[in-house]
C-alpha positions, 0 to 999 in steps of 0.5 A: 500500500503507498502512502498518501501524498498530501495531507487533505480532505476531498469530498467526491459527490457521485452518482451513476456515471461511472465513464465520468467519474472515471476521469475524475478518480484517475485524478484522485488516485494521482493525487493521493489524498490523506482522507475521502468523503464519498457521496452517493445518492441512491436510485431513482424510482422507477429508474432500473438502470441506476443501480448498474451505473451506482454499482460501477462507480462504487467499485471506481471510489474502492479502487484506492491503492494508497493508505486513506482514511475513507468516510462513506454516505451512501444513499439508499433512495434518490434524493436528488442533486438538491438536497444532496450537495448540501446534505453531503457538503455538511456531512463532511464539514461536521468532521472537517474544519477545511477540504476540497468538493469535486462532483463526478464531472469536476476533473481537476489539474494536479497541481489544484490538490497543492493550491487548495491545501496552501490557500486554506491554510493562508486564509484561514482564519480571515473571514473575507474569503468564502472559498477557493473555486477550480475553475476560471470561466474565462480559460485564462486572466493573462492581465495578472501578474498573480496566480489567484484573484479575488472575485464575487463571482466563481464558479462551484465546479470543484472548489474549496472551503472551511468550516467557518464558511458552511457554518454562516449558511442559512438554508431557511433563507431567514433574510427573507422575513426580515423586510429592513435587511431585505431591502438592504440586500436587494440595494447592495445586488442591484449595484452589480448584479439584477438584485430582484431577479436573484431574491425572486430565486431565493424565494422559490427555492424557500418555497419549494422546501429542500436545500439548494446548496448554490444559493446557500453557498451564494447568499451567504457569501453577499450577506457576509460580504466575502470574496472567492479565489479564482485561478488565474488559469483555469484548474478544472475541466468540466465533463458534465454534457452527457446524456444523464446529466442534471443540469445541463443537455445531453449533447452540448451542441444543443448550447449556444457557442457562448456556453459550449465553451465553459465545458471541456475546458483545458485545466492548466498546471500551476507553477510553483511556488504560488505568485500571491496577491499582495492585497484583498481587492476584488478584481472588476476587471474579471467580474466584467469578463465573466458577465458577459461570459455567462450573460449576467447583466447583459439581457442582450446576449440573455435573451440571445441564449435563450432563443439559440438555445429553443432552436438548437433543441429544435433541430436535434429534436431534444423535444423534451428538453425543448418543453423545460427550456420553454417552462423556465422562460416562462419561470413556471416550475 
């Protein structure tokens, strides 16, 4: 048996697609990390299929050939992406006080094992930083001359936290009842983001009554008026266009060009020792990029979207994804 490579927490949270997760764990095997969480929601009802795809990717997070100290929650039923991210998220946080979270289609580069481990420690104990995402949605910030930046936005495909963070989240959405405070909140998103847009989200999935870890994880960071680390090179390929995917289509032609491209993504190496930033600024100049990268701010190339997207299901007859696509303009759930 090898011994562990770096001293960490990951959190793999899977499911039944084990051609994806595959690519994943390769990585994890390189690695090596001292502990594991694995995650795994349970089968679908009437879903038969479910059970050989559990089954592989099981077998794939027991194929470790290192010494590992290894943590499993298995579901036995299918609760769903929402709830289980943030049911596993809290799962591993009540062990761990900072660790890394990869999905089955989050495939990372190498070096972002070490990057995550030596800004966890750096920022520890400073409350202005939320977590410290994998991927740059823009490939690559060739202005700075620094590794990392400090942004608002950042992406949750592969990233990492601390137990400080998980323990601001608030998943009964409490801002909601408080009218002063609300209003407050929707005046500081208005300044950079459509404030009643992403409170109108907040309440939805309040109302649906289950835990959506996305805007958990995002109110909490604006509430707290925290930052996320950025790459200046982008450290996670994201794999996740197939045909059993959640939130995404089952052939990425059907995205319009603008999105195709924040999947398969190349994850670089970074050169060490890491290049920090002397100062806590939030960078504006990749919160401008990334925007118009995924169209927030810019209802011109929204609008484009949505309609681009209504016609490439068309003319690859994704007629049912072509009805949820229509449902959610509509904003009708």
């Amino acid at each position: 048996m090898k011994e562990a490579k770096i001293d960490i927490a990951v959190l793999l949270i899977f499911f039944a697609r084990p051609k994806q997760f595959e690519q994943v764990f390769a990585v994890i095997k390189e690695a090596k990390p001292s502990r594991l969480y694995l995650y795994q929601d349970g089968p679908r009802k009437g879903r038969s299929e479910d059970m050989a795809g559990i089954i592989k990717c099981r077998a794939i997070a027991f194929d470790i050939d290192w010494n590992c100290e290894i943590h499993t929650f298995f579901q036995s039923e299918n609760v769903g992406c929402d709830p289980s991210e943030y049911i596993a998220q809290k799962w591993m946080f009540q062990t761990e006080e900072e660790g890394i979270i990869l999905e089955d289609d989050d495939v990372p580069s190498l070096s972002f094992f070490p990057f995550c481990k030596e800004l966890l420690k750096k920022y520890r104990e400073d409350e202005r930083i939320n977590m410290i995402c994998g991927m740059n949605n823009t490939k690559i910030c060739e202005y700075t001359p620094y590794d990392y930046l400090f942004t608002t936005s950042g992406s949750i495909c592969g990233w990492a936290s601390w137990r400080r963070v998980v323990e601001t989240w608030d998943e009964k959405y409490s801002i909601l009842k408080d009218p002063f405070n609300l209003k407050q909140f929707k005046n500081y998103l208005d300044s950079f983001m459509e404030g009643a847009s992403y409170i109108n989200t907040l309440r939805r999935h309040q109302y649906a009554g289950k835990a959506y870890y996305e805007t958990i994880l995002g109110s909490s960071m604006h509430l707290n008026h925290r930052l996320n680390i950025v790459p200046a090179k982008n450290m996670i390929t994201n794999i996740g266009v197939t045909a059993n995917a959640t939130h995404s289509v089952s052939d990425i032609r059907m995205l319009p060009k603008g999105v195709q491209r924040i999947f398969n993504m190349p994850a670089y190496e970074l050169e060490f020792p890491i290049k920090h930033p002397p100062y806590v600024i939030e960078d504006k100049e990749f919160k401008e990029r990334i925007d118009r990268v995924m169209g927030k701010g810019h209802p011109l190339i929204r609008y484009y979207r949505k309609g681009a997207s209504i016609l490439r299901r068309l003319k690859y007859k994704d007629y049912k994804g072509l009805k949820k696509s229509l449902l959610r303009l509509l904003r009708i759930k």
